[in-house]
C-alpha positions as CSV (number, residue, x, y, z in Angstrom):
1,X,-6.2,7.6,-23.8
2,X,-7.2,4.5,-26.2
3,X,-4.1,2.0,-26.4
4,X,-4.2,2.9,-30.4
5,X,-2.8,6.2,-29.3
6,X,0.0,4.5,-27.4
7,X,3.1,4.2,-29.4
8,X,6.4,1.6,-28.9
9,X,8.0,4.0,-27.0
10,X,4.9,5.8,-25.1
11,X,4.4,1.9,-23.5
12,X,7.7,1.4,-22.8
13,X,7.9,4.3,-20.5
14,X,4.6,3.5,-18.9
15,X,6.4,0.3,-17.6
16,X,9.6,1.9,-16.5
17,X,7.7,4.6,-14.8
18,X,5.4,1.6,-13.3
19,X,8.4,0.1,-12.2
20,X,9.6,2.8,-10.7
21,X,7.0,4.0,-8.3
22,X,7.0,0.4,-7.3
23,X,10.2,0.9,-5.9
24,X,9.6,4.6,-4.4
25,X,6.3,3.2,-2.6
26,X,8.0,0.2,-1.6
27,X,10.8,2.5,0.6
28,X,8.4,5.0,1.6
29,X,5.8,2.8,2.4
30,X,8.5,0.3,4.4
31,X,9.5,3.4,6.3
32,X,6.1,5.0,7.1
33,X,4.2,2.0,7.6
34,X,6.7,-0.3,9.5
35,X,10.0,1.7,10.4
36,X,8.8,4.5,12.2
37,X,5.5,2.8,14.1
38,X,7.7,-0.2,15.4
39,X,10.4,2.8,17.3
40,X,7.2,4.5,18.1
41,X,4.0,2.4,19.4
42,X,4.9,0.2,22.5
43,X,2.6,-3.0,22.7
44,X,0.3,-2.6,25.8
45,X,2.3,0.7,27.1
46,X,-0.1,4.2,26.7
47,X,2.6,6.4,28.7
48,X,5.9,4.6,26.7
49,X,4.0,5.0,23.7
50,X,3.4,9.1,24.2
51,X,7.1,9.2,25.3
52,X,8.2,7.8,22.0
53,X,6.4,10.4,20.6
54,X,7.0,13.5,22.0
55,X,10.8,12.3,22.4
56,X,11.3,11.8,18.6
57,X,8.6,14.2,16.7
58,X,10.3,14.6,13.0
59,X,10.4,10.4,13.2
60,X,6.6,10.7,14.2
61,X,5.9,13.3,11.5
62,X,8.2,11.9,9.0
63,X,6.7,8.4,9.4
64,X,3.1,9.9,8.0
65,X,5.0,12.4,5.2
66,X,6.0,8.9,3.8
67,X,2.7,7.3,3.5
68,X,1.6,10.6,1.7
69,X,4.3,9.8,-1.0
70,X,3.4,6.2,-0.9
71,X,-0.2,6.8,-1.5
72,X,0.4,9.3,-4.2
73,X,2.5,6.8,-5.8
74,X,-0.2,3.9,-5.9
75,X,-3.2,6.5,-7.0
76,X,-0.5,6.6,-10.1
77,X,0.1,2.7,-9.8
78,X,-3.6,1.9,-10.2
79,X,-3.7,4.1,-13.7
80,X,-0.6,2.8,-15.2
81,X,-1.4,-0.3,-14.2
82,X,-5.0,0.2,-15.9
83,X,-3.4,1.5,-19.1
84,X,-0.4,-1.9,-19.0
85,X,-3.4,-4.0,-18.7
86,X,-6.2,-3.0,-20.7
87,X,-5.5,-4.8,-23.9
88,X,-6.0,-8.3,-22.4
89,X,-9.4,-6.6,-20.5
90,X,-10.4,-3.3,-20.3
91,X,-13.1,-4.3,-17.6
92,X,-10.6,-6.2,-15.2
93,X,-8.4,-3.6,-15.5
94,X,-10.6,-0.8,-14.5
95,X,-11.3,-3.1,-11.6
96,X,-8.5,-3.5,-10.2
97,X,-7.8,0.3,-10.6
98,X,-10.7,1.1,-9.1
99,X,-9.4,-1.5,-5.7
100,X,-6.3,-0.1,-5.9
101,X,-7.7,3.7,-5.2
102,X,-10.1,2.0,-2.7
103,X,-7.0,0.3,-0.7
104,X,-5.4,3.4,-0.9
105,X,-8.4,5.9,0.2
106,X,-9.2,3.3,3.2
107,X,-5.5,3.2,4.1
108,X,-5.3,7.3,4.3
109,X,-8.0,7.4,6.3
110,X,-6.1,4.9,9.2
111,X,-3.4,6.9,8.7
112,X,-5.4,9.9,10.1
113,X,-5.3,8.2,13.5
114,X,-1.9,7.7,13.3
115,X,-1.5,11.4,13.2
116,X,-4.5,12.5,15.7
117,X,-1.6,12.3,18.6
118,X,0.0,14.9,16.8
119,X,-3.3,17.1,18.7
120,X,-4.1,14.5,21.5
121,X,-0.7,15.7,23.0
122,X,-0.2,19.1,21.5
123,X,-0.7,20.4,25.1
124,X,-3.2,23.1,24.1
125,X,-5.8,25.0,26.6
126,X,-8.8,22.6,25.3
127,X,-7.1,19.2,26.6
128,X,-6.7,20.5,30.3
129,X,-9.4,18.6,31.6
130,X,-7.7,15.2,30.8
131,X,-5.0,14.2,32.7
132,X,-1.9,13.0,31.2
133,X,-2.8,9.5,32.3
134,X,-6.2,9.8,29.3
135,X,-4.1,11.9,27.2
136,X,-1.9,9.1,26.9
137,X,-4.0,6.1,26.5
138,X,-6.0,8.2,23.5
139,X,-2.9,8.4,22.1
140,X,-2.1,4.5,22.1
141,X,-5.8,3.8,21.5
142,X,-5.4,6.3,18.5
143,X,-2.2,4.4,17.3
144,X,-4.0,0.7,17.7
145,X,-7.1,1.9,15.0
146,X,-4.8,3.1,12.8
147,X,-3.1,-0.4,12.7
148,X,-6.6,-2.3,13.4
149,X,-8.5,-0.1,10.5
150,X,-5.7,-0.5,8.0
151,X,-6.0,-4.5,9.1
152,X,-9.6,-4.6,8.3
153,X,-9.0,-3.3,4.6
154,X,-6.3,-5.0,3.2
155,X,-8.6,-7.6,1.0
156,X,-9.0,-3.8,-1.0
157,X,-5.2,-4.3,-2.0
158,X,-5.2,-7.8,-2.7
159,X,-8.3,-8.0,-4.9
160,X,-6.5,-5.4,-6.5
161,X,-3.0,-7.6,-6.7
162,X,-5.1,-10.8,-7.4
163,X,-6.1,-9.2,-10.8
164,X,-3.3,-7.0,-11.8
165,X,-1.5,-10.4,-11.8
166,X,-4.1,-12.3,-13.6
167,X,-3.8,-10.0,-16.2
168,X,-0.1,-10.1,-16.2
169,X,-0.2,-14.0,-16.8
170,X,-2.7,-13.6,-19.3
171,X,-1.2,-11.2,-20.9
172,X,1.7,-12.3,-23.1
173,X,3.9,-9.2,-23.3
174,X,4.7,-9.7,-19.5
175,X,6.1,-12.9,-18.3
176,X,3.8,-15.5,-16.6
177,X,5.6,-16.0,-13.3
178,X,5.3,-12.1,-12.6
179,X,1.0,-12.4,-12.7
180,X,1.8,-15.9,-10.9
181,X,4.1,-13.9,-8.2
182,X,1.2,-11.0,-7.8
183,X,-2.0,-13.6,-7.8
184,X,-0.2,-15.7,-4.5
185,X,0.8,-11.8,-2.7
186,X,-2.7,-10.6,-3.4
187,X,-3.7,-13.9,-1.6
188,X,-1.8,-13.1,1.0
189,X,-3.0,-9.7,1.6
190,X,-6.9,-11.5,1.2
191,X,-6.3,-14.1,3.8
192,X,-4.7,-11.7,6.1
193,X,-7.6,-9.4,5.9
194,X,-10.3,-12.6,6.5
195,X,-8.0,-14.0,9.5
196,X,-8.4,-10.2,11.1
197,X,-11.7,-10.1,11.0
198,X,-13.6,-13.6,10.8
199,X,-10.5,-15.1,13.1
200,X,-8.4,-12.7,14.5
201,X,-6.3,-15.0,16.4
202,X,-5.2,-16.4,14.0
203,X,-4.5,-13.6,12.0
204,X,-0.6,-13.2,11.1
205,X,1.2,-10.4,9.2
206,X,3.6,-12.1,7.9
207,X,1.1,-13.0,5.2
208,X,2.0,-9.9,4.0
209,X,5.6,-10.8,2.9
210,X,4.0,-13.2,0.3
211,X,4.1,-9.6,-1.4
212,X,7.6,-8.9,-1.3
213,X,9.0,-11.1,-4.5
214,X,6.3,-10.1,-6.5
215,X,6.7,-6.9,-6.0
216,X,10.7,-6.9,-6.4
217,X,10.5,-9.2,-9.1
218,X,7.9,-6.8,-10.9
219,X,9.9,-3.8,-10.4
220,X,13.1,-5.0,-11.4
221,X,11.8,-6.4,-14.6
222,X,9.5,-3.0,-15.9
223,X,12.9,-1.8,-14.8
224,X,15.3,-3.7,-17.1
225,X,12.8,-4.9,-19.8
226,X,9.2,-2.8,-19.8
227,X,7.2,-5.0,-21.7
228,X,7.6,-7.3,-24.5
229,X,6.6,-4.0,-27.5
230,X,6.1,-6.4,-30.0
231,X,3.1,-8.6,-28.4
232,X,2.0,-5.6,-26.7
233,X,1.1,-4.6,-30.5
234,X,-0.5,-7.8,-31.4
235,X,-2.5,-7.5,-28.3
236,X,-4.1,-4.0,-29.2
């Protein structure tokens, strides 16, 4: 849909709507991706790991129901975010759209590992031949790429984040600090991702959390005040 076909009110509930699947992926995404793996996966521990598993299955299930919302969330994210963003440049925006699916298509496929002990210790006829000593260290293994594979694709996200919120700051119906907020989280994500793999012991998560006020501060303010209607015009 051109932006000339977007009225006052179409925009401002593009932002609201933006704002809140922010928040929805936020929750699901804090839950699937770090609540139910930290009570699940024990560092350096196959057989705990497999315990935690078979002892709590809805948390184990649960935890990769939530990523599904998450992801279906920011697939929607990276096209209202393209159509927020196209007046200050159609180009960037489709870029950073077309990052955003990538982080998310990357991620969902990490996340099948996190599910393959779902089969790995299912206990059917065709697993017989390994003994519960293998069938537990595939599971851990298994649980380690989905956190090392997600790892190695993060810079997907944050060249995403880095120019959603250059657009934001250049944008003049959003307010400056927001893009400011996204550019230094999409760093974050970057670094993060280079540390894993050029350096990984020096590689931290908490880089990560450079995310979390943009992200609340985003949210909270498509909220409250969408975007500023009347430079949204002058930018069309």
């Amino acid at each position: 849909m051109p932006a000339t076909d977007l009225s006052s009110d179409s925009i401002q509930r593009y932002a609201r709507l933006t704002g809140l699947l922010i928040l929805v992926s936020i929750v699901f995404g804090g839950f699937g991706e770090g609540y139910a793996p930290s009570h699940l996966i024990v560092a350096g521990d196959a057989a705990a790991t497999a315990s935690n598993i078979r002892a709590s299955p809805m948390l184990f299930r649960a935890g990769f129901a939530a990523y599904w919302v998450e992801a279906a969330c920011d697939v929607a994210l990276a096209v209202l975010f393209y159509v927020l963003l196209r007046p200050v440049n159609r180009t960037l925006a489709l870029l950073s759209a077309f990052f955003g699916m990538a982080a998310t298509m990357t991620y969902a496929f990490a996340e099948s590992f996190y599910f393959a002990p779902a089969l790995i210790l299912s206990g059917t006829s065709y697993l017989r031949p390994f003994s519960q000593d293998q069938l537990d260290a595939l599971t851990l293994l298994s649980m380690k790429l989905f956190n090392s594979i997600g790892a190695i694709f993060l810079g997907f996200y944050g060249l995403a984040t880095i120019i959603r919120g250059y657009l934001v700051y250049r944008s003049g119906y959003l307010p400056r600090v927001l893009g400011a907020l996204f550019m230094i989280g999409g760093a974050g994500f970057l670094l993060s991702n280079a540390l894993f793999v050029l350096a990984p012991s020096y590689a931290t998560q908490r880089l990560l959390f450079a995310m979390a006020p943009a992200g609340a501060a985003m949210l909270l303010w498509l909220l409250v005040k969408g975007v500023d209607v009347e430079r949204w015009n002058l930018s069309r």
